[in-house]
N, C-alpha and C positions, 0 to 999 in steps of 0.2 A: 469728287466729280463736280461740274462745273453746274451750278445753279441758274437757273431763270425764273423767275416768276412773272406769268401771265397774265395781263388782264382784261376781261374782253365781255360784255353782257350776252356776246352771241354764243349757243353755246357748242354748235356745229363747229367753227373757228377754233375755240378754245378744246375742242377734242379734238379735232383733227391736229393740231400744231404740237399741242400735249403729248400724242402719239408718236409723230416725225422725231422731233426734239430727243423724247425718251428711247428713241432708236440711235440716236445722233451720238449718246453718250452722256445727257446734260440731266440733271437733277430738275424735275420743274414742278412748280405751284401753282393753280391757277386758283381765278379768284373771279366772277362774275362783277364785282362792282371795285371801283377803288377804295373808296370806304374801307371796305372788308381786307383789302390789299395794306391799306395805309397801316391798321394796327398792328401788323405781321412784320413790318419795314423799322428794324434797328440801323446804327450807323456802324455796326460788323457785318452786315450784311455782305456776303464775299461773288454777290453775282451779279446779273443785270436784269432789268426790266423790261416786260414787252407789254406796252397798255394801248389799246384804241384811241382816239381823240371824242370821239363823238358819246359819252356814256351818261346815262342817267345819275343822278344825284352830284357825285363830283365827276366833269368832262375830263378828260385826257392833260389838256393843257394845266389845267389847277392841279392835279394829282402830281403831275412831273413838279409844278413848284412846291410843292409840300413836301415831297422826298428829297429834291435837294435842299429843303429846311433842315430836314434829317440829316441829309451830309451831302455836300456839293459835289463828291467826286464818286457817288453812284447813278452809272450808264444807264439811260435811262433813253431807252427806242420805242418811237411812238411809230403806229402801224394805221396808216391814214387814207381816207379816201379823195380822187383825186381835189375835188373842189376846197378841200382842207390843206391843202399843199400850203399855201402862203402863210399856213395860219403855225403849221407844222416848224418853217424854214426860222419864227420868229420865237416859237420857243427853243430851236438849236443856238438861235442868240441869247437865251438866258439860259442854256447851258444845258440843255434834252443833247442826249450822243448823237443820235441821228433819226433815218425815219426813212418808213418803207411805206411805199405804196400800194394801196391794194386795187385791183386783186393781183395777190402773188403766188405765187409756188414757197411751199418752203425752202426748197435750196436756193432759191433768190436772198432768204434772211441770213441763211447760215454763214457768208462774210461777216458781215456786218455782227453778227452775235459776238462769231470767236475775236476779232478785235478789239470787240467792248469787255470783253472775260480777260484780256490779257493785262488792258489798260486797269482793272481794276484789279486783277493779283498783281499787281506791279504799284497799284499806292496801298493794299495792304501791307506788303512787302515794306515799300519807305516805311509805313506807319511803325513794322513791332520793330523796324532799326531804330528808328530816333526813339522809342518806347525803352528797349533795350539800350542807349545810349543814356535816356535820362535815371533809370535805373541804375545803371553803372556808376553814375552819380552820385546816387544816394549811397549807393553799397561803399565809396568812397572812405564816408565819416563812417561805416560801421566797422567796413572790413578795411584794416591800416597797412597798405603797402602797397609798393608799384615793382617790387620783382617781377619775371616774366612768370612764375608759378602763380603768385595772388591775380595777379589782371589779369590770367584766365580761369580761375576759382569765378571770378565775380562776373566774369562774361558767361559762363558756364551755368552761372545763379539765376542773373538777368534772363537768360534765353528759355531754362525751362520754371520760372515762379509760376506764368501766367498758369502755366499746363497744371491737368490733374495727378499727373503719373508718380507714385511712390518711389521716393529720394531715398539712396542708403548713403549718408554722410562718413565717411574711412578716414580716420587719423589717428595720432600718437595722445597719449593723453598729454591735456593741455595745451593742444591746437587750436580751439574754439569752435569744438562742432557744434554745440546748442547756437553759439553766436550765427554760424551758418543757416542752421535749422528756422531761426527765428527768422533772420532775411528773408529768408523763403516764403514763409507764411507773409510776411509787412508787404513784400510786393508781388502775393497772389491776389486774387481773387477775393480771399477771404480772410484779408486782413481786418475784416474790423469785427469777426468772428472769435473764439476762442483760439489760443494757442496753447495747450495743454502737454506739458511736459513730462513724463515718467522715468525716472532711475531704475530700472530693471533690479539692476545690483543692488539696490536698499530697498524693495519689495522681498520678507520675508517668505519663504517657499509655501508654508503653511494659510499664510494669506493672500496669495500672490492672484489666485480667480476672483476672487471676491472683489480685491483691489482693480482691478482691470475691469470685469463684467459686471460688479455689484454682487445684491443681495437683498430678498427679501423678510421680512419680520420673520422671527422663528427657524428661518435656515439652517439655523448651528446654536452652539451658545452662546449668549451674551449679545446677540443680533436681536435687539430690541427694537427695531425697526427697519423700513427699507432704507439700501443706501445705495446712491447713484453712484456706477464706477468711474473710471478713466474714459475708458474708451465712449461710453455714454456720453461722459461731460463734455467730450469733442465735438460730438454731434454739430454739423456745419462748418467747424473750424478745420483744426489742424493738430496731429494726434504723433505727437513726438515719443518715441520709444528710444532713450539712451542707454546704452551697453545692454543691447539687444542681446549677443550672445550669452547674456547671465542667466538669461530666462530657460526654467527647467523645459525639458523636452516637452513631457505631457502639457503642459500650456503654451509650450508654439503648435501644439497640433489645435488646439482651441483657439488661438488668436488667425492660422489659419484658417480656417472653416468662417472667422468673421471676416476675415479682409475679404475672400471670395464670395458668401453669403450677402455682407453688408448690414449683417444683426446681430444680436446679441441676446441672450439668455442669461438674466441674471441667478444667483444660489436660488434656490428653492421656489424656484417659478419655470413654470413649464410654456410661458408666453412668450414671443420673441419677439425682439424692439427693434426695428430697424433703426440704423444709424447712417452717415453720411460722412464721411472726414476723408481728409486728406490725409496722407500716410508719411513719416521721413522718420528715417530709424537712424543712428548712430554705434559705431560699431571701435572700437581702438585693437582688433584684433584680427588674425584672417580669415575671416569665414569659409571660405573653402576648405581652408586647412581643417577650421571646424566640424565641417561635415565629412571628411574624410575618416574624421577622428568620431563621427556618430556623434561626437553635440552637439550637433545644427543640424538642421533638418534641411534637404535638401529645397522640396519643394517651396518650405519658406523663404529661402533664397530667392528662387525665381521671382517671388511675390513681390519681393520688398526692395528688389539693387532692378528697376526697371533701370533707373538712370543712376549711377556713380559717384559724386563726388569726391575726389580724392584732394586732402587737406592736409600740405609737404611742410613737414615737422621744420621750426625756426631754425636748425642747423644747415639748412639748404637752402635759404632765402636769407640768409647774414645784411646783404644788404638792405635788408630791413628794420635792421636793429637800430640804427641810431633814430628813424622818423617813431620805430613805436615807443621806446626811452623818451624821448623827449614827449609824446602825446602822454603817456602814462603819468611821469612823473610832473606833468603840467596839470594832470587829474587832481591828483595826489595831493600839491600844495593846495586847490581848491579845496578838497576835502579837510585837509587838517588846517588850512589856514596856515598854509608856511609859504616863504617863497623859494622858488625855483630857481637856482642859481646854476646854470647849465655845464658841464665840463668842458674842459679845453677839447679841443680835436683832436689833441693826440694821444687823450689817455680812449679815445672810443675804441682802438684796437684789443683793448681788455674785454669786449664784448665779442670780436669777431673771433679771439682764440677761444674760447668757451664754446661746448656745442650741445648747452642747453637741454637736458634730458628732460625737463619741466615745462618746455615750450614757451607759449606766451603767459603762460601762468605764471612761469618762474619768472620772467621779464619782467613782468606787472608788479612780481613781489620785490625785485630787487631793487624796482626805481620808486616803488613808495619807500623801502627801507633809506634810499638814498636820500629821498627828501625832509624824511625823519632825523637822520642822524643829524650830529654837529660838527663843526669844524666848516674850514673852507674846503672848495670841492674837488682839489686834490686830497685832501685828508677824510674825507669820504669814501672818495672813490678808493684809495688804499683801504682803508678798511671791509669794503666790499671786495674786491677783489684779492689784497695781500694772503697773508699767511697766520694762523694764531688762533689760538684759542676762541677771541671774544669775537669772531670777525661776522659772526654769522654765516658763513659759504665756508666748504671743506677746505683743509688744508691740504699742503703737498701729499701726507701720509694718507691722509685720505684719496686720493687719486688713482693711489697704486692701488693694485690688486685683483681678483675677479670684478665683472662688469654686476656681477649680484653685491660682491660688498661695497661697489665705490656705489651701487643704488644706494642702498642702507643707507652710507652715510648722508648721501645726499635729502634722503626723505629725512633722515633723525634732525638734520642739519634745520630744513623747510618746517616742520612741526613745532622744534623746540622755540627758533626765530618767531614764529606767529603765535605763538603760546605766552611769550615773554611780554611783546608787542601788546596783546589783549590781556593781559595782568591773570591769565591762566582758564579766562573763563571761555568754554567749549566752544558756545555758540558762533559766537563771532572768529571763532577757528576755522569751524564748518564751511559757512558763507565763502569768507576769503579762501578756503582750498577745495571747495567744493566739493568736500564728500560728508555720507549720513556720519554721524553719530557713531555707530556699530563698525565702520569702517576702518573712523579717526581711533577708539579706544583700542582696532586690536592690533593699529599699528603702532599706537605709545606703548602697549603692552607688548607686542614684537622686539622692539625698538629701548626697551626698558628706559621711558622717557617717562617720570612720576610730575603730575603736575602741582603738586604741591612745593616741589624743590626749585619752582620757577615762577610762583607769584609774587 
């Protein structure tokens, strides 16, 4: 509804206008002094003003110049008596909307209101576009492409950061939903808050509350003290939940009861802690399908996909391949201190036949490996792309077959190459493919990849 705030020391005037107004449709505050007016006056303010000229402590004419100190392009109608007319017409020259006369009727004001309501949702309006355009900017250097899929990802990002509403981020793994999630938070609100991230999938079942809600001293075993959870540590920020759908039933019935509640209860405490955050979950499977299937909970659906982003797997944005290759492996030489020595243009079609089951992840890995190897950068690029044993990337025989063994080969393929890479040690496996610990062992173990036989 459309806003006014009233200000006026009389206080017949300011009831009776208060009354009309609020019949009229319009949201309104009044305020006996401008003083008391002036503290209430941000420069989001989305309505207009109605103040007297003639008032105690600050007059009518000073208050209209102190709110346009605030922001010059809040409508600001002074309601004047008539020997105040000239005095009226010269603060319309520093920039007051306009000015009624008294005595009046209120339907005499109500032009005059709704023009000044329209003039100013009409420069909120410019304001979140060029907001949203210099946003878009920024999301530029984070999120790499001008496909018509990504330029509207990031107009998509841009238009709801400001908002409070819980994001469900949807993609294939290796699309960069955290990368999404994190924009979100840098150009909300509450970017200079916490951004807290949780792997669902690498939260243990047996520990999985405690992890989330906390716990206090004595709770269980070995809880030698309270400990702050997740959702806790968000408090104010932004409470990322990735591969939501891994989380056991019985704990999305608990994380719903917080999202709607807004508190929490940690192990072995019967006190409840309100909390505050922004919510964006990330998901690489269907949830619907999920809850058809009973392992998602419907209700928490509703909760958490208020708004959608959907994040279109690098096989369907190809024209994006040669600007993230080139950003990537310009990374790359930075990091390792190599130089970048770009390929011809015609070997870039070895990218567009490929259809990436790894997404940007696998792009990322392929143009560090690029910058690593030797030779000139036709003899690179053969080697990444060709055929043979030592090439790193499946061969022909790899290709064929079910869409489950050409996976296999292709993860055995990604594990063993970064395992070689880091001289066999875990950690810095983990990092560059982004999964826990417990993940990476039981796919070498799947996968019968010993990392012994490749340091």
């Amino acid at each position: 509804m459309p806003q006014v705030i009233i200000v006026d020391d009389e206080e017949a005037l300011r009831v009776s206008l208060s009354q009309w107004l609020d019949l009229s449709g319009y949201t309104v505050r009044v305020h006996a002094d401008a003083v008391t007016a002036l503290e209430t006056i941000t420069p989001d303010f989305t309505g207009v003003i109605l103040t007297d000229v003639k008032m105690p402590k600050l007059d009518g004419i000073a208050f209209t110049k102190s709110v346009l100190g605030i922001d010059r392009d809040i409508p600001v109608i002074l309601m004047t008596g008539h020997g105040d007319v000239p005095m009226a017409v010269e603060a319309m020259k520093s920039g007051a909307y306009d000015f009624v006369e008294k005595p009046f009727e209120p339907t005499d004001i109500l032009e005059s209101l709704q023009r000044a309501i329209e003039k100013r949702k009409l420069v909120i309006e410019n304001r979140t576009l060029r907001q949203q355009i210099a946003q878009q900017g920024t999301l530029d250097s984070r999120l790499i492409g001008n496909s018509p899929p990504m330029r509207l990802l990031k107009a998509e990002i841009a238009n709801i950061a400001s908002t409070e509403v819980p994001v469900l981020v949807s993609g294939e793994t290796g699309t960069g939903k955290e990368l999404v999630a994190r924009a979100i938070h840098d150009l909300s609100t509450r970017s200079d808050r916490r951004f807290v991230a949780v792997n669902c999938a690498a939260i243990p079942e047996s520990t999985a509350e405690s992890e989330l809600f906390g716990h206090e001293k004595g709770a269980f075993t070995g809880a030698a003290g309270r400990r702050i959870g997740w959702v806790e540590h968000a408090d104010n920020g932004t409470l990322f939940l990735d591969e939501i759908s891994s989380m056991p039933l019985a704990l999305q019935a608990k994380l719903l009861r917080v999202i709607e509640e807004r508190e929490i209860v940690r192990l072995g405490s019967n006190t409840p802690v309100k909390v505050n955050f922004r919510l964006i979950c990330a998901t690489n499977e269907d949830l619907p399908t999920a809850v058809a299937d009973k392992q998602f909970r419907e209700d928490l659906l509703f909760r958490i996909n208020t708004f959608e982003l959907q994040i279109t797997p690098l096989r369907q944005r190809k024209g994006d391949l040669p600007l993230l290759f080139d950003i990537f492996a310009e990374r790359a030489g930075e990091t390792f201190d190599r130089p970048y020595e770009k390929p011809a243009a015609s070997l870039w079609t070895s990218l567009s036949s490929h259809d990436w089951p790894g997404n940007v992840r696998e792009l990322k890995n392929l143009a560090e490996r690029y910058v690593l190897l030797t030779g000139n950068p036709d003899e690179r690029w053969a080697r990444l792309f060709g055929t043979g044993a030592n090439t790193g990337t499946p061969s022909e025989s790899d290709k064929s077959g079910s869409l489950a063994e050409q996976l296999r080969h292709f993860e055995q393929h990604v594990i063993r190459d970064a395992l070689i890479r880091h001289d066999g040690n875990i950690k810095p496996v983990m990092d560059e493919l982004d999964i826990p610990r417990r993940t990476l062992n039981e796919k070498m173990k799947k996968l019968d990849i010993r990392r012994a036989e490749l340091e």
